[in-house]
C-alpha positions as CSV (number, residue, x, y, z in Angstrom):
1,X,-2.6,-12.8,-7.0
2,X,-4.4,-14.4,-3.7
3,X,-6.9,-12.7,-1.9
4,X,-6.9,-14.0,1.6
5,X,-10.0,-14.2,3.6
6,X,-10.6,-14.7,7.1
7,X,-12.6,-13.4,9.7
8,X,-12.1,-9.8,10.4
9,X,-15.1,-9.1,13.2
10,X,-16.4,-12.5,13.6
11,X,-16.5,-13.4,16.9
12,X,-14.9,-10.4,18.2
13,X,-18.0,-8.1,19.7
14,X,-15.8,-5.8,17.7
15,X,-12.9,-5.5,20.0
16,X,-10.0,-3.6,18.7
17,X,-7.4,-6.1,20.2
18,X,-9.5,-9.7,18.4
19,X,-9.9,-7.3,15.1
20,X,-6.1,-6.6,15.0
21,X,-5.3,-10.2,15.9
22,X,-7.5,-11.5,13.0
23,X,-5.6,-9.4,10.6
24,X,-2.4,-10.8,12.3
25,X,-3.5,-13.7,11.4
26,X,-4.7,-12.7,7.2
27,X,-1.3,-10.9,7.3
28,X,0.9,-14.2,8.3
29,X,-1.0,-15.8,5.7
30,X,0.0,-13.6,3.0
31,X,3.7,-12.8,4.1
32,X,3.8,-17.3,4.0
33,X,2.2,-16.3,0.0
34,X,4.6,-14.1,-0.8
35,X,7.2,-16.2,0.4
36,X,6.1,-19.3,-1.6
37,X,6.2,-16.8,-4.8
38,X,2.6,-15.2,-5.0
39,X,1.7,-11.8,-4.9
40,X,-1.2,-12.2,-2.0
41,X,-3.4,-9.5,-0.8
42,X,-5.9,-8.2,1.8
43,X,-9.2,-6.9,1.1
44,X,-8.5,-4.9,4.3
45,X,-5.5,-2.9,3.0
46,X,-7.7,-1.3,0.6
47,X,-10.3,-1.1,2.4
48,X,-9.7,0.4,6.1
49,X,-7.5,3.5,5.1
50,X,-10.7,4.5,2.5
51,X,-13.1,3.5,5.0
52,X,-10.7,6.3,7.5
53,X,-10.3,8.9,5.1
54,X,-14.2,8.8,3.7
55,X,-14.6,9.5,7.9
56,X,-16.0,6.5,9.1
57,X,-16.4,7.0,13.0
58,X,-16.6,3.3,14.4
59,X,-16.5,0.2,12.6
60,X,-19.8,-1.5,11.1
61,X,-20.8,2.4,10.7
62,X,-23.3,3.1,7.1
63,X,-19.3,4.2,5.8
64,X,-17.9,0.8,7.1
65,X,-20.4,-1.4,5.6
66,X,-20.7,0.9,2.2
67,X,-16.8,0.5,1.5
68,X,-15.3,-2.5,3.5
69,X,-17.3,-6.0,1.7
70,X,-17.6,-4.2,-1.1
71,X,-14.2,-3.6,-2.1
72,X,-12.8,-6.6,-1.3
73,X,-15.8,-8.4,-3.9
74,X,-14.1,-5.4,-6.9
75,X,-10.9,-7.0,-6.1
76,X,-11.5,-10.3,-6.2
77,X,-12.1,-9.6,-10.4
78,X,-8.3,-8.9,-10.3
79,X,-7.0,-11.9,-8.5
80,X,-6.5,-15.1,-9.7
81,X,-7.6,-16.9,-6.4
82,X,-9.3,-16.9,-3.1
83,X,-8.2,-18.8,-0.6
84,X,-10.1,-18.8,2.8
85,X,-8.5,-19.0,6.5
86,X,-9.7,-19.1,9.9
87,X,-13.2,-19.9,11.7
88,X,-16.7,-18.8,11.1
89,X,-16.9,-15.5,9.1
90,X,-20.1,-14.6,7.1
91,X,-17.6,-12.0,5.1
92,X,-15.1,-14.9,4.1
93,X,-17.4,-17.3,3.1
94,X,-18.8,-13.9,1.2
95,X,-15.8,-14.1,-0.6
96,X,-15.2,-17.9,-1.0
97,X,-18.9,-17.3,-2.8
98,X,-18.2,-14.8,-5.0
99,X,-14.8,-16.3,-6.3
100,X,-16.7,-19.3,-7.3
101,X,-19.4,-17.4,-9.0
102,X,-16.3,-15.5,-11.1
103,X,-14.4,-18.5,-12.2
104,X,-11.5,-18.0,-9.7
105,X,-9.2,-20.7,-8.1
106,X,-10.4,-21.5,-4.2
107,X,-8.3,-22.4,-1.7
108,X,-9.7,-23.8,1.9
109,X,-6.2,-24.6,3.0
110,X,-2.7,-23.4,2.4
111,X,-1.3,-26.9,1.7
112,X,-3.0,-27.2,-1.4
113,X,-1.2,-23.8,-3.2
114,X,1.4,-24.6,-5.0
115,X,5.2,-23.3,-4.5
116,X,6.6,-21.4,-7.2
117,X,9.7,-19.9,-5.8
């Protein structure tokens, strides 16, 4: 299992339409994953429907911020890898950080993952 990390609000000023294209992008990335046999995954598709249901009323909120890094850093302990996309993004490079400090596999570029199907 890959985590993919890339910038979520990072240089968006938190507009909906650079948000959703920044997922796009993480989303690509881990359809391209799945494709080359890995079982990839999102912080954000655990995160964001707790973050709507625990009632979270705009993003970087005190619910935001309690569930959305956080998460993301629990599942890292279940993934094999990390492998970081994208620009500048103090939450990636959060989670480029903590993969290291758990031993995992780190990938700064897509090239270097190996195919196995």
């Amino acid at each position: 299992m890959i985590l993919v990390a890339g910038p979520y609000r990072s240089g968006t000023n938190d507009n909906p339409d650079l948000i959703a294209a920044n997922v796009k992008a993480m989303t690509d990335m881990a359809l391209e994953l799945y494709g080359m046999g890995h079982m990839p995954v999102l912080g954000e598709w655990f995160a964001l429907p707790l973050i709507e249901a625990a009632g979270s009323k705009q993003t970087g909120d005190e619910i935001f911020n309690r569930i959305f890094h956080p998460i993301a850093v629990r599942l890292i302990d279940h993934c094999d890898a990390v492998l970081r996309i994208g620009g500048a993004s103090s939450g990636a490079d959060e989670m480029v950080n903590t993969g290291i400090a758990k031993g995992k596999i780190i990938f700064m570029d897509r090239s270097s993952i190996p195919i196995l199907s």
